[in-house]
N, C-alpha and C positions, 0 to 999 in steps of 0.2 A: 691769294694774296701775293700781290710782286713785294719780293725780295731783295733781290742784286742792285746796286749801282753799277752802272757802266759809260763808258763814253764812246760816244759814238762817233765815227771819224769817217769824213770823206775822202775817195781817193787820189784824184788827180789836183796838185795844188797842196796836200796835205800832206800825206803818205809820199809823195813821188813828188819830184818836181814837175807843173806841166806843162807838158812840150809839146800838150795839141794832141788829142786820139790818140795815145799811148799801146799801142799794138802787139808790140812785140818786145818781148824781156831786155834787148839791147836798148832798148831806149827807155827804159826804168832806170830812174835814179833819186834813191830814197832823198827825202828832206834833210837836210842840215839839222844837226842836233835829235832827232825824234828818236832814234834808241834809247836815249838816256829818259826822254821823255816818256815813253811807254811802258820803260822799267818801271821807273814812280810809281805809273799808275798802278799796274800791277801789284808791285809790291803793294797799294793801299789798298790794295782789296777790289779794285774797279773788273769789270767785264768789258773787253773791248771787243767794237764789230767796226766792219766796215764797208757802209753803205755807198753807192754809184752807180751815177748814170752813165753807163756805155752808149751813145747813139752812134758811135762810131760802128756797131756792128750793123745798125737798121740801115746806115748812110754807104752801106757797103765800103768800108776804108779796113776794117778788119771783120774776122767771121767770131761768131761763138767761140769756136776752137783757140784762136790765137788769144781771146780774152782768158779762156781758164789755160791756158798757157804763159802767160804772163802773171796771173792769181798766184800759179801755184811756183814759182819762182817767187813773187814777190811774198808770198809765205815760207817757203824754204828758207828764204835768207833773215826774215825775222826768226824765225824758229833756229838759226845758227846764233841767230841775238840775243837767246832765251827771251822771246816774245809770241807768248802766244794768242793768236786771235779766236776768238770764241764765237766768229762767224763774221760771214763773208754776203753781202747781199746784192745783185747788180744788177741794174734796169735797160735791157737795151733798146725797147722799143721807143719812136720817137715818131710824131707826127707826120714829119717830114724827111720819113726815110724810103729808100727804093728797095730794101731788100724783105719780102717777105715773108713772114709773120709776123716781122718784126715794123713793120710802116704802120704805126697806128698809136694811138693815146694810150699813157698805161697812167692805172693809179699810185704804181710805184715811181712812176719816174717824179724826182723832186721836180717841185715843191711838193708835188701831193705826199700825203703823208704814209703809202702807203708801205712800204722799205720799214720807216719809224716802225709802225703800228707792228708789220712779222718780227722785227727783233726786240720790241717790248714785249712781245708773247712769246716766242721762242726761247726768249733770254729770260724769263719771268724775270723782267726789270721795272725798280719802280721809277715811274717817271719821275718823281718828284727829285730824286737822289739820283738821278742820272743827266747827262750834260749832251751836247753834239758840237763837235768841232768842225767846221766847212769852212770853205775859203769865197762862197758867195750868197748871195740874199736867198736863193732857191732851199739851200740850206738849213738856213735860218728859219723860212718860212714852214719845210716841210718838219723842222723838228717840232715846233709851236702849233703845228696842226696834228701832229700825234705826238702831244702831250707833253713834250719834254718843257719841260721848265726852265733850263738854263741853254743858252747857248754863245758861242764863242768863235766869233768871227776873223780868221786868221786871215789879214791884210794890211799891205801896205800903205794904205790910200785913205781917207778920211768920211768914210758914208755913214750916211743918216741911219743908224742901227735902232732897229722896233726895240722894244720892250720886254726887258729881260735879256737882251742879248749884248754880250762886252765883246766891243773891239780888241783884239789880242795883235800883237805884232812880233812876237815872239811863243816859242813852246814853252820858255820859261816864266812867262805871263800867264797862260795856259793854266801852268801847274800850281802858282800862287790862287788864282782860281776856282779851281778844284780843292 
């Protein structure tokens, strides 16, 4: 039986501002507002993870290494926030990359649902009572393809959002939400 509610968050665009293949811990720079925002959840009880496509390491722009080198920075300094994440999941293969192992189709990389599906079973979360917050339709798509019921489209811009899923323009919109 899934248990947990959680929210599930993407990283670049949500977590971080993006500024494009995000590589290296200097060029991390958390979102506006989202500590206060992740406390809430926390404090209600939620299980936070946070799912990502890296193809910037198959596209040869950074390697594995410099991805959980920037992971673990950008966990250190949540964890100085008192935030802690309850996992961490990232997809770096990509169809159209040169580097490999990593040049090829994954079922993890969003949309597919595959990322969803390991942190609904890792997390024994239930979907019904859990949400994902991304900042694009791949997002969207891959939460609704494992299971998750709600989702929450952080942008500024006015697109056709599927079903079940609220445009947010704020983290404080977010948490009305939730």
């Amino acid at each position: 039986m899934n248990n947990y509610r959680a929210l599930l968050l993407d990283r670049d665009g949500v977590i971080n501002v993006d500024k494009g293949y995000v590589g290296a811990a200097w060029r991390f720079e958390f979102m506006p507002g989202l500590f206060p925002f992740l406390r809430a959840l926390r404090d209600g009880g939620y299980r936070l993870a946070i799912l990502t496509n890296q193809s910037g390491v198959a596209r040869g722009l950074y390697t594995a290494e410099d991805y959980a080198r920037v992971t673990a920075h950008m966990l250190a300094e949540l964890r100085r926030e008192k935030i802690d994440i309850d996992l961490t999941l990232a997809c770096f293969e990509h169809g159209e990359g040169t580097v490999a192992p990593y040049a090829r189709e994954s079922f993890w990389r969003k949309p597919n649902p595959g990322m969803v599906m390991e942190a609904v079973r890792r997390l024994n979360l239930d979907p019904v009572r859990s949400a994902f917050l991304g900042d694009n339709l791949r997002d969207m798509e891959a939460a609704q393809a494992g299971s998750i019921q709600k989702g929450l489209w952080l942008t500024q811009e006015n697109p056709a959002a599927p079903a079940g899923v609220h445009i947010i323009r704020t983290f404080d919109e977010a948490l009305a939400l939730l």
